[in-house]
PLY file of the C-alpha trace (Angstrom):
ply
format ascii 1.0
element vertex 245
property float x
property float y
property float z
element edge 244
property int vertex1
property int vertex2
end_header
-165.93 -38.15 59.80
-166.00 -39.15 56.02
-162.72 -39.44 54.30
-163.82 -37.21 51.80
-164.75 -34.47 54.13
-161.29 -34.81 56.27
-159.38 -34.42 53.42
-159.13 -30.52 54.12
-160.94 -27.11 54.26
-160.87 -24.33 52.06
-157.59 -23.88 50.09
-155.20 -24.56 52.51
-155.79 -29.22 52.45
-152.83 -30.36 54.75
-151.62 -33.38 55.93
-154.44 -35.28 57.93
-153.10 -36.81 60.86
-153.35 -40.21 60.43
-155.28 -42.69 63.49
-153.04 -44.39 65.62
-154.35 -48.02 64.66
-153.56 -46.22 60.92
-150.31 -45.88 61.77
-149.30 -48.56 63.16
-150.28 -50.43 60.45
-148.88 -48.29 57.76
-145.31 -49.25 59.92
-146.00 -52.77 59.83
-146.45 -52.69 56.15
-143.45 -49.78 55.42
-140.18 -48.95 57.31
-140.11 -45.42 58.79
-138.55 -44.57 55.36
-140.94 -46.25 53.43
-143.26 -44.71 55.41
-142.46 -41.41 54.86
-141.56 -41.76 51.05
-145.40 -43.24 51.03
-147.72 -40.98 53.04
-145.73 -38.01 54.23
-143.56 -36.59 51.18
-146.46 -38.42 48.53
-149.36 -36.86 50.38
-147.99 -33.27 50.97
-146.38 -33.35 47.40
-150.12 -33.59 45.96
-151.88 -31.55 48.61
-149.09 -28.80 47.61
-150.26 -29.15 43.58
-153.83 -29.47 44.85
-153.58 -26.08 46.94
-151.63 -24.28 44.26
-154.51 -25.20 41.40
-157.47 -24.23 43.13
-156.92 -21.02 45.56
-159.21 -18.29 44.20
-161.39 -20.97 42.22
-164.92 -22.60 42.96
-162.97 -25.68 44.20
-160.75 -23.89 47.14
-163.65 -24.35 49.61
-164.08 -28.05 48.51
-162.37 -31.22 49.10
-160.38 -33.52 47.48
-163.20 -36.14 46.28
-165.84 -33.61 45.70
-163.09 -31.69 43.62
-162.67 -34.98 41.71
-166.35 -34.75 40.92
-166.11 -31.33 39.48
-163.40 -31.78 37.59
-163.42 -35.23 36.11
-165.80 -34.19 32.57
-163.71 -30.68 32.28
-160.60 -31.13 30.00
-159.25 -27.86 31.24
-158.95 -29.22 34.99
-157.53 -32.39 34.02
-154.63 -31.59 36.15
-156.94 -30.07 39.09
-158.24 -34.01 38.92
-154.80 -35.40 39.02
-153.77 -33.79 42.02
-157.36 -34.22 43.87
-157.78 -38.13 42.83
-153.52 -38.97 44.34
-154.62 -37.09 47.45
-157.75 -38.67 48.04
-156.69 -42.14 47.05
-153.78 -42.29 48.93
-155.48 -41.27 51.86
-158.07 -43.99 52.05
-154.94 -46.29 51.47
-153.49 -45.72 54.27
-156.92 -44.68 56.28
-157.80 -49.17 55.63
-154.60 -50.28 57.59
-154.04 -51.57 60.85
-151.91 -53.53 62.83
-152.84 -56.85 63.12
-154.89 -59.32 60.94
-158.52 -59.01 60.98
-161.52 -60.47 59.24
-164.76 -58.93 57.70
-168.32 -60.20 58.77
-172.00 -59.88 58.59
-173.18 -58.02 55.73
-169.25 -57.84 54.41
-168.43 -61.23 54.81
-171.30 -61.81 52.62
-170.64 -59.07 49.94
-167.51 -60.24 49.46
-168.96 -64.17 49.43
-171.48 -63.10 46.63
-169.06 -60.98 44.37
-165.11 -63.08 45.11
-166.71 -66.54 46.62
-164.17 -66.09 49.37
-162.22 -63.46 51.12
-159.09 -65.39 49.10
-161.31 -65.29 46.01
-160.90 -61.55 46.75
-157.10 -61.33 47.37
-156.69 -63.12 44.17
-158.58 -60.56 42.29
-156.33 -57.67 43.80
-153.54 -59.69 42.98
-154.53 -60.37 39.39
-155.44 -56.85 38.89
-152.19 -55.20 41.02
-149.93 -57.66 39.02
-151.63 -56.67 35.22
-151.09 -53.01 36.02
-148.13 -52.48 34.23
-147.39 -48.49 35.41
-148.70 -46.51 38.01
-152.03 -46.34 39.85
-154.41 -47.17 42.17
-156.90 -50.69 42.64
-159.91 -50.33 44.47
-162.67 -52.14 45.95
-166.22 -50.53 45.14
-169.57 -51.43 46.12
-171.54 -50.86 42.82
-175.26 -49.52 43.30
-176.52 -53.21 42.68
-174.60 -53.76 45.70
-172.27 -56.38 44.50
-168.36 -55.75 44.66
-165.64 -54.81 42.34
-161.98 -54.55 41.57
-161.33 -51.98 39.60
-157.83 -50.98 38.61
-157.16 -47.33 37.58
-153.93 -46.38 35.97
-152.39 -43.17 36.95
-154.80 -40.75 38.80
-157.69 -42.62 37.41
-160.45 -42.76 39.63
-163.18 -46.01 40.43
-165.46 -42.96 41.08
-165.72 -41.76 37.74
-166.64 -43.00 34.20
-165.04 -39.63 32.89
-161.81 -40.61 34.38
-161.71 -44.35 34.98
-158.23 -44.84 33.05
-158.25 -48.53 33.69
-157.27 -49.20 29.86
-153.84 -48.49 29.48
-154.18 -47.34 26.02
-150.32 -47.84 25.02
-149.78 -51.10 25.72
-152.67 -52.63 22.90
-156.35 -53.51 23.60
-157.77 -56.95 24.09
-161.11 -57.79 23.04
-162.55 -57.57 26.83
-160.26 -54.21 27.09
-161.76 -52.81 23.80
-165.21 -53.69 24.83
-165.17 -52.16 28.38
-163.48 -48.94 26.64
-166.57 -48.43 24.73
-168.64 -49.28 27.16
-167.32 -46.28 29.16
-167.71 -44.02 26.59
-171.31 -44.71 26.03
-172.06 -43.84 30.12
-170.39 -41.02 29.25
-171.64 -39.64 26.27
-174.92 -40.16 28.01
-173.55 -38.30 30.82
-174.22 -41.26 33.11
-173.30 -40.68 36.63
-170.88 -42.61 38.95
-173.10 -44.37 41.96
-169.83 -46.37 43.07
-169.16 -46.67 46.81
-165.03 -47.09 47.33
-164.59 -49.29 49.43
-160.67 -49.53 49.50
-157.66 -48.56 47.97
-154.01 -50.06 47.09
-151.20 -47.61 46.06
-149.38 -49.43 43.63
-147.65 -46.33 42.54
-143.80 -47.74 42.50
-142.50 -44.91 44.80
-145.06 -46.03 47.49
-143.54 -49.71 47.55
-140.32 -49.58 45.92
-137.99 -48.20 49.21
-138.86 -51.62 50.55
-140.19 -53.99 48.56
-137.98 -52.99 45.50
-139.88 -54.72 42.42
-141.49 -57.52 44.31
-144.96 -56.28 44.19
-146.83 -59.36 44.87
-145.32 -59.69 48.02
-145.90 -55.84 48.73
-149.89 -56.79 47.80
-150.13 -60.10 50.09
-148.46 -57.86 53.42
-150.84 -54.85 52.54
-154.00 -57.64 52.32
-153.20 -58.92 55.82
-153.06 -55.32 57.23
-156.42 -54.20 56.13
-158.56 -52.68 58.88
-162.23 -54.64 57.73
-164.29 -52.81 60.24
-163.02 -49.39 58.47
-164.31 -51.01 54.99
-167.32 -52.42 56.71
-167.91 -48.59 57.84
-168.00 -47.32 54.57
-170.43 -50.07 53.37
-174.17 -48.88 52.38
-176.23 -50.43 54.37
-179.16 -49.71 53.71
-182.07 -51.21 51.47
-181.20 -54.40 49.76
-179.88 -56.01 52.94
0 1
1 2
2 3
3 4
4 5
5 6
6 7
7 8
8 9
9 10
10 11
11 12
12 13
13 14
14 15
15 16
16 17
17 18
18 19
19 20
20 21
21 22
22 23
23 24
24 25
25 26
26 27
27 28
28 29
29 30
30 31
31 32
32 33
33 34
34 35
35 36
36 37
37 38
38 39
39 40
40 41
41 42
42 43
43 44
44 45
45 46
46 47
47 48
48 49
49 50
50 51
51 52
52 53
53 54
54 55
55 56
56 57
57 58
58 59
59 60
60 61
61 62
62 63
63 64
64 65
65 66
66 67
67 68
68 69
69 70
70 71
71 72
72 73
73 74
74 75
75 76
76 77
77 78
78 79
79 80
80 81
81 82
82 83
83 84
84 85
85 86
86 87
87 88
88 89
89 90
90 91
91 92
92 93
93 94
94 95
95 96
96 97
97 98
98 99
99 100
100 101
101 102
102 103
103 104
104 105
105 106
106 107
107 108
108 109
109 110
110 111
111 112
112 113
113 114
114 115
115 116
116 117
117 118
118 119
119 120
120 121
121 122
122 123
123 124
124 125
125 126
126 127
127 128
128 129
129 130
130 131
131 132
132 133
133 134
134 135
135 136
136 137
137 138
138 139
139 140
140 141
141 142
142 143
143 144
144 145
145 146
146 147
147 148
148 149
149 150
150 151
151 152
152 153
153 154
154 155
155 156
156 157
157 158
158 159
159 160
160 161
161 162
162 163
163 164
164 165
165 166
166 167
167 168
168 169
169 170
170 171
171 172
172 173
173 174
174 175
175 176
176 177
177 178
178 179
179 180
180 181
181 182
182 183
183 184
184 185
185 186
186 187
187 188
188 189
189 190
190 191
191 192
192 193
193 194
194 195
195 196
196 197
197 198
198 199
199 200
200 201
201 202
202 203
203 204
204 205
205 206
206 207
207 208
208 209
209 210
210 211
211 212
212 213
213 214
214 215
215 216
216 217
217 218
218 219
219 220
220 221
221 222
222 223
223 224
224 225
225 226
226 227
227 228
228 229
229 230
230 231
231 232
232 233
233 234
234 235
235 236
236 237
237 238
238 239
239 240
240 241
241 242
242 243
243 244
């Protein structure tokens, strides 16, 4: 089943059992404390807000990601977003792990080959982009409707799935030139009410309460286990596969 149509039913979104290949992996890259700080007490805490925002609204019968979509453009549910985007996020975090080392092929292999020039060439880009993220958030992998790939680091609750809530400008800590430029760029998709064809891919918590319990603030070296743990025939599952081949 889809991640975004596990992620819960009507207005009552609990905790989704994880798989055991899932779990195993999310031990091998957290303690059991870790573990519970990161997926059991982070996940219920936003499924709780979630639940709480939307009962008796047009959004109890939907899920998380489809709530996302809803509520992205409408300032008045910017905290209906929040809640919807940690849930779903976190979820296909921990829904890429496993426990042991794998390796991406075929059509994957050669995404990654075309976008990264390597699989390292990738790990490098989540490192570069986990390492510049300064607060909170999420980085994900997307497969863009040219069907190339993309890191894309979102701070907070920002979401890879949205132009209306990308948040991967960290407006308080000054703009670059590259910063400014994809800022505006944004706002003209929006302002032409442009929508979001991105596939994700992935996702890496980089929220500091995920990683902190044991990795304190060595984050590179929470990035680097978390690469080695990633499930590639999940990711290779949500791939498109279609045309353009």
């Amino acid at each position: 089943m889809p991640i975004f149509q596990a992620l819960g039913r009507r207005s009552l979104h609990t905790l989704p059992r994880l798989s055991a290949s899932n779990a195993a992996g999310a031990l091998q890259l957290f303690s059991e404390t870790g573990f519970d700080t990161a997926w059991k007490q982070s996940q219920q805490f936003a499924l709780d807000k979630l639940n709480a925002c939307i009962v008796d609204t047009e959004n109890e019968t939907r899920a998380p990601f489809h709530i996302m979509l809803n509520a992205q453009s409408k300032p008045e549910l910017a905290h209906v977003f929040n809640f919807a985007s940690l849930a779903y996020s976190n979820h296909l975090f921990f829904s890429s792990l496993g426990p042991k080392k794998t390796e991406p092929t075929g059509l994957l292999q050669r995404r990654i080959n075309a976008s990264f020039k390597s699989l390292e060439g990738l790990k490098a880009s989540f490192l570069e982009a986990s390492l510049s993220l300064e607060g909170q958030g999420s980085v994900f992998l997307v497969e863009t409707p040219e069907k190339t790939l993309e890191v894309i680091a979102c701070n907070n609750a920002g979401s890879a799935s949205s132009y209306y809530r990308r948040d991967n400008i960290d407006l308080n800590g000054g703009g670059s030139e590259d910063s400014v430029i994809s800022l505006n760029n944004l706002k003209n998709k929006v302002n032409a009410r442009e929508q979001c064809f991105n596939i994700d891919l992935l996702a890496l918590n980089v929220w500091q309460r995920a990683y902190f319990t044991d990795y304190k603030f060595d984050k590179q070296q929470y990035v680097e286990k978390w690469f080695d743990l990633i499930d590639w025939n999940q990711v290779d599952s949500r791939l498109f596969k279609g045309r353009m081949n």
